[in-house]
C-alpha positions in Angstrom: 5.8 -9.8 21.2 5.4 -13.7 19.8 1.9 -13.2 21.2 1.1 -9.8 18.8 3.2 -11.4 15.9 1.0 -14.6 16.2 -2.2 -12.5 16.3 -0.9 -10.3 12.9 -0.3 -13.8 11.1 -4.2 -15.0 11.9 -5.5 -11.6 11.0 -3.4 -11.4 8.0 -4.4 -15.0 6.5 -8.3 -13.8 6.8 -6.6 -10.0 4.9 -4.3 -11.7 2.4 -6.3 -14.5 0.6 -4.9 -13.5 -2.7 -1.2 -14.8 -2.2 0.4 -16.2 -5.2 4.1 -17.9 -6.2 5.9 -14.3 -6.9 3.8 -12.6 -4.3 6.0 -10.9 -1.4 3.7 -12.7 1.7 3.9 -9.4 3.6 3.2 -10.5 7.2 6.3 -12.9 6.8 9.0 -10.0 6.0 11.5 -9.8 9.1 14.2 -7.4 9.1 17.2 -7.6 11.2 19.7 -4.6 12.5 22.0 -5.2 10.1 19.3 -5.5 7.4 18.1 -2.1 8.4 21.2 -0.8 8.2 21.9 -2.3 4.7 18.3 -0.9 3.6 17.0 -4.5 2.6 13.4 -3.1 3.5 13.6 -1.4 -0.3 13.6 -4.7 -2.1 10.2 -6.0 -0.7 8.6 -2.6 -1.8 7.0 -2.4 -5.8 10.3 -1.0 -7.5 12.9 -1.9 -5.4 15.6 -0.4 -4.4 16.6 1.7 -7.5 12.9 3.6 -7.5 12.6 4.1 -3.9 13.4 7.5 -3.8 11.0 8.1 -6.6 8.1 6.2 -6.0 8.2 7.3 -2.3 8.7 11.4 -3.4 5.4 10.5 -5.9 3.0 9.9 -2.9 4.0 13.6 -1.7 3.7 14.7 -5.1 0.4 13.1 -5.2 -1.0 14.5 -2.1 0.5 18.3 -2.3 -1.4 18.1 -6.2 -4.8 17.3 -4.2 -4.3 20.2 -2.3 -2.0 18.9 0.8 -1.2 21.4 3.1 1.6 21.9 5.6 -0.6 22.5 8.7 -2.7 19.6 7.7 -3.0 15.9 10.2 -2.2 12.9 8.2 -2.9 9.2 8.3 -0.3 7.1 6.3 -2.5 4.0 6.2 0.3 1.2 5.5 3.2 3.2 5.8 5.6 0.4 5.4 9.5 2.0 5.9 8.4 5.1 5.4 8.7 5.3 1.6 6.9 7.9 1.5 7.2 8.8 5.0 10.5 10.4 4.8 9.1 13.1 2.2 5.8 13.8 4.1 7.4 13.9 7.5 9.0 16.9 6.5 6.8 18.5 4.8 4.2 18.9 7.6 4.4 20.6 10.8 5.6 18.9 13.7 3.4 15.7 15.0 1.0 16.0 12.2 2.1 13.1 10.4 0.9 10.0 12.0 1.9 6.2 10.4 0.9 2.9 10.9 1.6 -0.2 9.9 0.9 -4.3 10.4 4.4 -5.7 9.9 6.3 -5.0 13.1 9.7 -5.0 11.4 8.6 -1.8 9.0 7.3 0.2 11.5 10.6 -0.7 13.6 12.4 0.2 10.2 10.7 3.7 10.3 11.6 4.3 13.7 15.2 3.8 12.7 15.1 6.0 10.1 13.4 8.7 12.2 15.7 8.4 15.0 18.9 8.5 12.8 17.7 11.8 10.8 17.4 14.9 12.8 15.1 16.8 10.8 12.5 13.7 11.1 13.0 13.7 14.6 12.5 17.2 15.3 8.9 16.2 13.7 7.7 14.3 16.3 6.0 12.1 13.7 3.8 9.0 15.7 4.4 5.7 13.9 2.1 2.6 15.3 1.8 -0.9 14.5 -1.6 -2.9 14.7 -4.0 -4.6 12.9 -7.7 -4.6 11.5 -7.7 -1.0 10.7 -8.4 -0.2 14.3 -8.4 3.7 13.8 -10.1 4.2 17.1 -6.9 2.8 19.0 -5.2 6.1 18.3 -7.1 8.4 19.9 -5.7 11.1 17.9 -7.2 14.6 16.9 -8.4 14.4 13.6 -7.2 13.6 10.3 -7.4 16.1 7.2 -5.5 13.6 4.9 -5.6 9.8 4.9 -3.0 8.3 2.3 -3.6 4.4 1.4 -1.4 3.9 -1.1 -1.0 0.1 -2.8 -2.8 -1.1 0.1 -6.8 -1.9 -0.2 -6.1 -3.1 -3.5 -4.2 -6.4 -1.4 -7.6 -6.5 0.6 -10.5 -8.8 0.2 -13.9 -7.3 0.1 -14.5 -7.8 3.6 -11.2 -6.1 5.2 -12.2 -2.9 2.9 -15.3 -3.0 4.2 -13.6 -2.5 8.0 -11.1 0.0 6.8 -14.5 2.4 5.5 -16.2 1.3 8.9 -13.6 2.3 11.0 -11.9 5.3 8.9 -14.9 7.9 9.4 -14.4 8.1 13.6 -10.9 9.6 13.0 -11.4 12.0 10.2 -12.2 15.5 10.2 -15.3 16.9 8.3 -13.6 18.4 5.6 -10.9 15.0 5.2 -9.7 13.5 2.0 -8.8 9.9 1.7 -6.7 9.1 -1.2 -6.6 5.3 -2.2 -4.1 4.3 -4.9 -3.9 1.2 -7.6 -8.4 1.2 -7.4 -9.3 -1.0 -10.2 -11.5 -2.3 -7.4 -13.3 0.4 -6.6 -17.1 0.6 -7.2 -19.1 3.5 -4.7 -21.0 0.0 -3.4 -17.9 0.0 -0.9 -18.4 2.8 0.7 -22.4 1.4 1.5 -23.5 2.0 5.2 -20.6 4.3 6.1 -20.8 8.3 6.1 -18.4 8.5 3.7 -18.9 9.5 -0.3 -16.5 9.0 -3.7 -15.3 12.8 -4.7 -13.1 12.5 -7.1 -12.0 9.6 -9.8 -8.3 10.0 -11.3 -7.9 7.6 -14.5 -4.9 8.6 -15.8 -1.8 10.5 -14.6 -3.1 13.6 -16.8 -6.0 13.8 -14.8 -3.6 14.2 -11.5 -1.2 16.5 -13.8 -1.6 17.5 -17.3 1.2 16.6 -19.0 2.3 14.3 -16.3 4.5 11.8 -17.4 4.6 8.4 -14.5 7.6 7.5 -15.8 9.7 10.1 -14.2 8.5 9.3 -10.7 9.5 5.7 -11.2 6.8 3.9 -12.7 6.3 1.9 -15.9 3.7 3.9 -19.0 1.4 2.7 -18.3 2.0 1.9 -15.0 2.0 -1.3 -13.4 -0.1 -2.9 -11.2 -3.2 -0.5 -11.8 -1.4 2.7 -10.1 -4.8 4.4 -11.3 -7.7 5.3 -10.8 -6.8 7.0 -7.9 -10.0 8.0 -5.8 -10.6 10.2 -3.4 -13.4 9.5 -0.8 -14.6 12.0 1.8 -16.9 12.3 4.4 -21.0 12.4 2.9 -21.6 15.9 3.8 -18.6 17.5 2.1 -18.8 15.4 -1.3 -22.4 17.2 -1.1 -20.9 20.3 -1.9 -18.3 19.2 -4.5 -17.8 18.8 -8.1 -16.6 15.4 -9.3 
């Protein structure tokens, strides 16, 4: 383990080069039993502990308005303790939600919570930690849903450009890949991959008429770019589709 914790710190100095003074340095968290236990995970999450429940129930919300299904395979790229986790676990049928994460201690966190809920464990969910987007290591059927939510935004141009290399081997022709808080976003990142923008949400009307962020937890307008949310998917699909 000191070996893989030593090797998520190097990766994550070339992933994180933004950090700032009030910046949670995410490949530092460590979470103890009795920290589990006490739910400290929620603090080091974008609304703490008192929007948890909110913020995490969102993402489903999100993801079931795009068209979600329960028979459909998802990837929860950056699943973190399972904020949203919880919610989509359930939702789906058994072993067709898959997690991963970087941080060790959060994807030990999820396991925790899986284990100590028996409706989450009778879901057989797969929860992995590793680094550099390394889809291929989980040889799983594939995905008809990939959810990054706050997570390529903390990226520099370069680790987005492995996530889009790497994301089209697991995916299944007709996938969606949401991707949350995309200021960033220009259709110049998804260059040399077989992979095409389909959708562009600006505001939370265009997820929702009438949609109003501030009941799932967020500030109006919401902070730290929430939208656009886009949704990329693979060339030959966004063929077919209106934007």
């Amino acid at each position: 383990m000191p070996a893989e914790r030593s090797r998520w710190r190097r990766f994550l100095r070339r992933w994180r080069p933004w950090r700032k003074p009030g910046h949670y340095d995410y490949d530092r968290i460590t979470l103890s039993a009795s920290d589990i236990e006490a739910k400290a995970y929620q603090r080091h999450l974008g609304g703490g502990a008192e929007q948890w429940d909110r913020r995490g129930r969102f993402q489903a919300f999100l993801l079931h308005t795009l068209g979600l299904q329960v028979g459909d395979r998802l990837l929860d790229a950056g699943c973190g303790p399972l904020r949203a986790g919880v919610h989509l676990i359930e939702a789906l049928e058994p072993s067709h939600y898959c997690g991963i994460d970087f941080n060790a201690d959060f994807i030990k966190t999820a396991r925790h919570l899986v284990a100590d809920n028996e409706r989450l464990t009778a879901k057989a969910p797969r929860l992995e930690c590793f680094a550099d987007f390394a889809f291929q290591r989980l040889a799983a059927p594939p995905f008809d849903w990939v959810l990054a939510f706050s997570v390529l935004n903390h990226c520099d141009a370069a680790t987005r450009r492995v996530f889009f290399g790497n994301l089209p081997g697991v995916l299944a022709p007709h996938a969606r890949v949401v991707i949350s808080h995309a200021d960033w976003f220009e259709e110049g990142a998804l260059a040399g991959t077989p992979l095409e923008l389909m959708r562009v949400l600006r505001t939370p009307a265009a997820l929702a008429p009438g949609l109003d962020i501030t009941e799932w937890g967020f500030a109006s307008p919401p902070e730290g770019k929430l939208f656009p949310i886009v949704v990329v998917t693979p060339a030959a699909r966004a063929a077919t589709l209106p934007r």
